[in-house]
C-alpha positions in Angstrom: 101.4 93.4 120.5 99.3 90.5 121.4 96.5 93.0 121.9 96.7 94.8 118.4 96.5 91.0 116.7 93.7 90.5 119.3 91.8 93.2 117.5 92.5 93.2 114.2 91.4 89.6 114.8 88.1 91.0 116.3 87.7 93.8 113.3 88.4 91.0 110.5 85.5 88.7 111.8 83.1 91.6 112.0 84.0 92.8 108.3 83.7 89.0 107.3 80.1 88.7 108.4 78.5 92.1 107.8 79.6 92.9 104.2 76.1 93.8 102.8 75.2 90.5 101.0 74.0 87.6 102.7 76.5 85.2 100.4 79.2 86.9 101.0 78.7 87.0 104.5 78.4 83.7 104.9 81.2 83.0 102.6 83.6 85.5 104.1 82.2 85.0 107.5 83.0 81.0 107.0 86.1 81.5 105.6 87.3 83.9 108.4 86.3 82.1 111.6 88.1 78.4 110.0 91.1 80.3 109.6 91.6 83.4 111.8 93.8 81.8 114.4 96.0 80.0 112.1 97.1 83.1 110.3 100.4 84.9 110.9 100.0 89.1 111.6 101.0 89.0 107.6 98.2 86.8 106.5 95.5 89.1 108.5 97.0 91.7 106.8 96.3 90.5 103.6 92.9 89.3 104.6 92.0 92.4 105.6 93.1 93.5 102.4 91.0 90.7 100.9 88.0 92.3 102.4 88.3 95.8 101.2 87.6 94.5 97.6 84.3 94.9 96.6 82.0 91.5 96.9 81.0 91.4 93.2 85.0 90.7 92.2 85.4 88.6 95.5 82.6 86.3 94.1 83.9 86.4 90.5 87.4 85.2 92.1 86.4 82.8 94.5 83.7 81.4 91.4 86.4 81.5 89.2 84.9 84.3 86.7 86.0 87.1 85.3 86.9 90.2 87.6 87.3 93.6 87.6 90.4 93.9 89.8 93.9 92.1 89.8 93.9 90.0 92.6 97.8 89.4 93.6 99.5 86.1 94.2 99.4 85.5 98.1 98.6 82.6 100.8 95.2 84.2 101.7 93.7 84.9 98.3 94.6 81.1 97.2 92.9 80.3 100.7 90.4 81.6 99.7 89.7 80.8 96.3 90.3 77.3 97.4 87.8 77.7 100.1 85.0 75.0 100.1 82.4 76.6 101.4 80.2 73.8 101.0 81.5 71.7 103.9 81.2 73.9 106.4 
């Protein structure tokens, strides 16, 4: 099991950091390497979940605008819209 974790771990940090837009990589990317090994399997599930959303809604959340998708209630998305990306 360890070894599944081990690369979904792997899999989440190269999704964080090559999404297409440098902001978002370096927000995601950020974001991801503070908190990938304090999260349980069901919190990387959700944060890989976090990253299939598009990063035009992903900003608007973590910005606190309006978005095109309904993000739902869960420790990851708060994480991350509580994020402060400018201490890092």
């Amino acid at each position: 099991m360890t070894l599944n974790i081990d690369l979904l771990k792997k899999k989440i940090i190269y999704r964080s950091n090559y999404r297409g837009t440098k902001e978002m990589d370096k927000l995601l990317g950020s974001f991801a390497k503070k908190y990938i090994e304090l999260l349980s399997h069901k919190d990387l599930a959700d944060l890989e979940k976090l990253l299939d959303i598009d990063d035009t809604n992903l900003y608007n959340y973590y910005n606190g605008l309006n978005c095109d998708f309904k993000f739902n209630d869960n420790y990851i998305n708060l994480l991350f819209k509580n994020f402060d990306y400018n201490n890092e």
